[in-house]
C-alpha positions in Angstrom: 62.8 69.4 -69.7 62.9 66.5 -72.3 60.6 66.2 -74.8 58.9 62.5 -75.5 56.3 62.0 -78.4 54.2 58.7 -77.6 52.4 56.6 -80.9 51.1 53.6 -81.3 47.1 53.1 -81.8 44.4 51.3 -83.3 42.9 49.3 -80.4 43.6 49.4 -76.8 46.3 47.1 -76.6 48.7 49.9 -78.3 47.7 52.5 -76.2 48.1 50.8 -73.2 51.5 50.4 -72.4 52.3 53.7 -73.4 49.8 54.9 -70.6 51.2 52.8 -68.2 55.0 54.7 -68.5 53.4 58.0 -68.5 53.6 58.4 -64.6 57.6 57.5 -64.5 58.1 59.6 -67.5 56.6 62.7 -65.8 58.6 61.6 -62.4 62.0 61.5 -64.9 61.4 65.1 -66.3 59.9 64.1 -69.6 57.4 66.7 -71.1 54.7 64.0 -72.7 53.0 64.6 -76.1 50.6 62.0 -77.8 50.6 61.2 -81.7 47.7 59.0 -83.2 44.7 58.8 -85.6 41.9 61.4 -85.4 38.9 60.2 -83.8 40.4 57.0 -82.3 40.7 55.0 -79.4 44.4 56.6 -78.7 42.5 60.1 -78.9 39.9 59.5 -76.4 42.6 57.3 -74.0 45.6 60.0 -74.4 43.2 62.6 -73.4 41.4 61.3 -70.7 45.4 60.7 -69.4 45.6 64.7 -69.8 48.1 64.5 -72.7 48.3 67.0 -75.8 46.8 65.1 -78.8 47.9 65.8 -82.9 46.1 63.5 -84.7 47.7 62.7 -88.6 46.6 60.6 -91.5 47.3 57.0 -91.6 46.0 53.9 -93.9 46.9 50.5 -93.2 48.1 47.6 -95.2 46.0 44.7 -95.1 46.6 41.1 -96.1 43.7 40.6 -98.1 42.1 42.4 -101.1 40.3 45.8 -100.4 39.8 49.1 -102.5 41.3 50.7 -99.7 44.8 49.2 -100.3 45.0 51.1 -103.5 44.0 54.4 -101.7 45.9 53.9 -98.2 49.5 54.4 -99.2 48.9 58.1 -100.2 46.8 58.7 -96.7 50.5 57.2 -95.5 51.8 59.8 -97.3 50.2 62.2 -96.1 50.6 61.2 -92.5 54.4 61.4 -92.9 54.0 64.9 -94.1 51.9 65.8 -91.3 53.6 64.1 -88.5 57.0 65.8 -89.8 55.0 68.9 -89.7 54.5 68.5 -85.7 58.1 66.9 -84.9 59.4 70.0 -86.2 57.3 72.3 -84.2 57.7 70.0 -80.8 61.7 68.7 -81.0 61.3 65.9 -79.2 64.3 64.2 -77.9 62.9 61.3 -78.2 60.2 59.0 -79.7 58.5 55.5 -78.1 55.8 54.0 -80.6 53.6 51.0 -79.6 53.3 49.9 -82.6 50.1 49.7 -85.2 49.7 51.2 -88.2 49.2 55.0 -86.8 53.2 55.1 -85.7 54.4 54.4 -89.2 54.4 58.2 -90.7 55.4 59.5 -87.3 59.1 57.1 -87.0 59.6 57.5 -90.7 59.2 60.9 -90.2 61.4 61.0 -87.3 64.4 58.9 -88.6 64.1 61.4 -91.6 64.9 64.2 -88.8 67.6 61.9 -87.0 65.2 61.6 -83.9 65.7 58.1 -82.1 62.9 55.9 -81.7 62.5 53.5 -79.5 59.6 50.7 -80.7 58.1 48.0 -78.2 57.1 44.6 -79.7 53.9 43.1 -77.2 53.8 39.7 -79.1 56.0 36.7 -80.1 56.7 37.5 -83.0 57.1 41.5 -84.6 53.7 42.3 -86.7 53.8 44.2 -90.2 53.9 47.6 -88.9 56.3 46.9 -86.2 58.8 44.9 -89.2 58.4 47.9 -91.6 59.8 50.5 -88.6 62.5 48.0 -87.4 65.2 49.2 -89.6 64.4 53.5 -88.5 64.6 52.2 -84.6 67.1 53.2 -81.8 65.9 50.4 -79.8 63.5 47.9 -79.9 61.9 46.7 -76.6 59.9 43.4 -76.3 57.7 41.2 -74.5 58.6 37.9 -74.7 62.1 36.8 -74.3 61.9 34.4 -77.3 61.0 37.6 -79.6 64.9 38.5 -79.3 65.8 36.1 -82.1 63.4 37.5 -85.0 64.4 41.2 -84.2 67.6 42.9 -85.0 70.9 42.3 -82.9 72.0 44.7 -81.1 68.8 46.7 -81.0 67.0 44.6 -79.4 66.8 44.6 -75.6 64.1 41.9 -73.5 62.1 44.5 -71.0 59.0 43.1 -70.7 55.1 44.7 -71.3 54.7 48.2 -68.6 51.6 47.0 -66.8 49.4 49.8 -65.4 50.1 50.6 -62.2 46.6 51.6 -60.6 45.3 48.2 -62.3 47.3 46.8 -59.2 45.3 48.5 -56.5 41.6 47.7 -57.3 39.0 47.8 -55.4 36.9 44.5 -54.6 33.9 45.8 -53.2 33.8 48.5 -55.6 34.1 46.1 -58.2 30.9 44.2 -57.2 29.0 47.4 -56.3 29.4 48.1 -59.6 28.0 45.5 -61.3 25.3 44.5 -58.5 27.0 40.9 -57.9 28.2 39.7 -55.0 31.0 36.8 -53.7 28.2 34.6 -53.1 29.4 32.5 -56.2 33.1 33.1 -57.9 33.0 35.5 -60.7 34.4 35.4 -64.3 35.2 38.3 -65.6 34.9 38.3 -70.2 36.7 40.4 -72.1 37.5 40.0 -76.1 39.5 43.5 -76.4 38.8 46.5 -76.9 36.8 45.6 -80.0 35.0 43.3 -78.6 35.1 39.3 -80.0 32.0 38.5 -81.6 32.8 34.7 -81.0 33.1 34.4 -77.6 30.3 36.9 -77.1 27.4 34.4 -78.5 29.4 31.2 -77.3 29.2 32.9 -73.7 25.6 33.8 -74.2 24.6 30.7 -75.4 25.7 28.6 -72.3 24.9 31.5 -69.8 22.2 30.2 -68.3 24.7 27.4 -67.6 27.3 29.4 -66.1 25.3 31.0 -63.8 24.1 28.0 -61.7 27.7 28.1 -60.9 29.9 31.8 -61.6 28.7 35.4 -61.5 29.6 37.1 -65.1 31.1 40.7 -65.6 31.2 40.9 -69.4 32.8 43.3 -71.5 31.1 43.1 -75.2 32.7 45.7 -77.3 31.5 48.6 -79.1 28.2 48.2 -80.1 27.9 44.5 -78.8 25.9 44.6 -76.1 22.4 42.5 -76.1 19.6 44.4 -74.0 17.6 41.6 -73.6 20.1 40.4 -71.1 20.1 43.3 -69.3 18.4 42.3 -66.2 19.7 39.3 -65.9 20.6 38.0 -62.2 24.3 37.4 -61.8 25.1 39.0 -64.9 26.4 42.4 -66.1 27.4 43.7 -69.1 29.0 47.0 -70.5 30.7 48.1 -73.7 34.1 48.9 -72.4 35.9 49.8 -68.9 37.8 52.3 -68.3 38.8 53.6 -64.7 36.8 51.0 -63.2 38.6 47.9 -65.2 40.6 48.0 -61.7 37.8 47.1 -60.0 36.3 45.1 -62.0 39.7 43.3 -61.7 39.8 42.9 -58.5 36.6 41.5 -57.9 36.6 38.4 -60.4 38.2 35.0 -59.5 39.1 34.2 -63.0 39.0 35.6 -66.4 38.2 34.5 -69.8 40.1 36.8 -72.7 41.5 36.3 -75.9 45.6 36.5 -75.8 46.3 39.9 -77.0 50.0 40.6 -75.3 49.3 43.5 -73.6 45.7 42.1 -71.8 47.5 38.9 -70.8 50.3 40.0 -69.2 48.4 42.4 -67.0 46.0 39.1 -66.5 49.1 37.2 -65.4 50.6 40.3 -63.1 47.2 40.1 -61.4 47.6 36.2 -60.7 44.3 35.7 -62.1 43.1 32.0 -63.3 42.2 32.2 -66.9 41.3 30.1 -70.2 42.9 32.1 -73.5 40.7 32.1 -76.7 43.2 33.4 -79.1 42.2 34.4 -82.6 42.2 31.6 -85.1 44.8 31.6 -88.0 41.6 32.4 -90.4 41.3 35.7 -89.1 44.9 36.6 -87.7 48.4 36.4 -88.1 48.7 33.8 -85.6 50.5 35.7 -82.7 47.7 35.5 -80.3 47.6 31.9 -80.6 51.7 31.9 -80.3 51.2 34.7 -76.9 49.0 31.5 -75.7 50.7 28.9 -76.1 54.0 30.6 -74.1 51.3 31.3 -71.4 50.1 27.6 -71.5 53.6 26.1 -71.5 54.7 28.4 -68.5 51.5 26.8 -66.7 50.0 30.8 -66.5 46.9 30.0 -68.7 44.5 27.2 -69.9 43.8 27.6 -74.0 41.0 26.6 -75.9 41.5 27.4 -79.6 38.6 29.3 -81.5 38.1 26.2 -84.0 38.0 23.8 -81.2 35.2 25.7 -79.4 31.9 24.6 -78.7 29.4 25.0 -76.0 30.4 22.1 -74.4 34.1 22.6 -74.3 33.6 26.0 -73.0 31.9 25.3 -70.4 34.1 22.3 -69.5 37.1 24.7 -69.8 35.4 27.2 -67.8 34.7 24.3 -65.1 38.1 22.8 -65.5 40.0 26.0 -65.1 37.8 26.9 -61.6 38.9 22.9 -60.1 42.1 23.8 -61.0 42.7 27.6 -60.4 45.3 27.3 -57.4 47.9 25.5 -59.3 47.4 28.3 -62.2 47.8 30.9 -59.1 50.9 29.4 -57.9 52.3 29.4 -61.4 51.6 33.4 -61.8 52.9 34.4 -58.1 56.2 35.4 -59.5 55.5 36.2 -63.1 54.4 40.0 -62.3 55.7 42.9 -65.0 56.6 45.2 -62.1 60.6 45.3 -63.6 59.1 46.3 -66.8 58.9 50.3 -66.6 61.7 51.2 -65.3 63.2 48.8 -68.2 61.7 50.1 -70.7 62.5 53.8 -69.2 66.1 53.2 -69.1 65.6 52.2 -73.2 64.5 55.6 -73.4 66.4 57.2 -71.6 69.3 55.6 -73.1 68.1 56.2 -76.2 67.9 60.5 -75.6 71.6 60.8 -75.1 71.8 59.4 -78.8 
């Protein structure tokens, strides 16, 4: 049996993908083992998934001043030394990281014990961690076909995001049991990442009673955002985070409103859903979720309103504008599903073991 470590970890969108190859990966022989941060988001998501979990050390180097920059390169260190620690014991043949901070010790670690790696790139252009692992990687996988040119050549191979496969087979009715709304009116379904997005959280409740003449809301706050005074409100329903029943939930909106992680848009887009991108702004990002939008907005998959530019009023309008026109958005996504992607990406790997 072969032996895969997965990484990658941080928020959701680096976890995801690496769930969505693990059915393929079992059906190909692969014996699965997860590698992340102690009590994180991958923990909790590899475990649910039924996969052994080490958790190591890891820091993160951030692009603004912080005490923690001067003490995060030795918790790096220490990482290294531990996920060396459980290559040794496991022998993978192989490892795929998703990139984030968490991966760093363990593909160091594993190009120090001449174990290919395979990394996957979600956004337009490669972030920090991602650019300090390129030059220990087997292969690098990515997203967006326009990536190619700021990765190296030769390693670099255009596969596309894995979207989850049981996201695919949600359950309408199930959807709108859960959340008590019905068809009655179309429903928008808000999501800001797993962390939540604190911007589009009070723009959405600040025009909500606005919305609701119109749309049913399924809103997913974040951790610790939720408001309780809008608990019983009719037509709208709000929870932290979905797991299991994010199908559902799914399947039983007529559009969506998200920022432009990779990962959350592409699943968006395999679903053929209509929906208006509120990237990050430059102020408080790198800038790839507002490139990831853009792509989507020039291949006529998404309508983008940019953070700075947001107001009530051109929210709503956005929201009213992206409902008139939601058909030719539809149209647009009918062919851009991610189904190829897997069983790209798992012939990367695969290719990548026999190295």
């Amino acid at each position: 049996m072969k032996k895969i470590i997965l990484t990658g970890g941080g928020t959701a969108g680096h976890v995801t993908p690496n769930l969505a190859l693990i059915p393929s990966l079992r059906e190909n022989g692969f014996d699965i083992t997860y590698v992340g941060s102690r009590d994180s988001i991958e923990k909790d998501l590899a475990e649910k998934a039924g996969l052994p979990f080490y958790g190591i050390s890891t820091g993160k180097l951030r692009r603004y001043f912080s005490l923690k920059n001067f003490s995060d390169p030795f918790r790096v260190i220490a990482g290294m030394s531990q996920a060396r620690k459980i290559l040794k014991k496991i022998k993978p043949d192989v490892i795929f990281s998703k990139g984030g901070f968490v991966s760093v010790p363990v593909v160091q670690a594993a190009s120090r014990l001449h174990i290919p790696v395979v990394l996957h790139e979600s956004d337009m252009t490669p972030g920090l961690a991602n650019k300090l692992m390129l030059g220990s990687a087997t292969k690098i996988c990515c997203n967006f076909p326009e990536t190619l040119r700021h990765l190296p050549e030769g390693k670099a191979v255009h596969t596309g995001t894995p979207i989850r496969s049981e996201l695919l087979a949600g359950d309408a009715e199930a959807g709108c049991k859960i959340t008590g709304l019905s068809h009655e009116k179309p429903i928008i379904l808000i999501m800001g990442g797993s962390q939540g997005a604190t911007a589009i959280n009070d723009a959405v409740r600040r025009i909500l009673p606005s919305l609701l003449e119109d749309f049913g809301i399924i809103h997913l706050c974040g951790k610790g955002k939720l408001n309780p005074a809008l608990n019983s409100k009719e037509g709208y329903y709000q929870t932290e985070y979905a797991s299991e029943e994010l199908k559902d939930l799914f399947a039983a909106c007529d559009m969506v409103i998200s920022r432009a992680g990779a990962n959350a848009i592409c699943e968006v887009a395999a679903l053929g859903k209509p929906n208006l991108l509120i990237p990050l702004s430059l102020a408080a990002s790198r800038g790839d979720q507002i490139l990831n939008a853009q792509s989507f907005e020039k291949q006529g998959f998404s309508k983008v309103l940019l953070e700075e530019n947001m107001t009530d009023e051109s929210l709503l309008d956005a929201v009213r504008d992206l409902y008139a026109d939601r058909r030719s958005y539809i149209a647009a996504m009918k062919d851009a599903g991610s189904a190829g992607a897997i069983d790209a990406v798992l012939s990367v790997i695969m290719d990548a073991c026999g190295k």
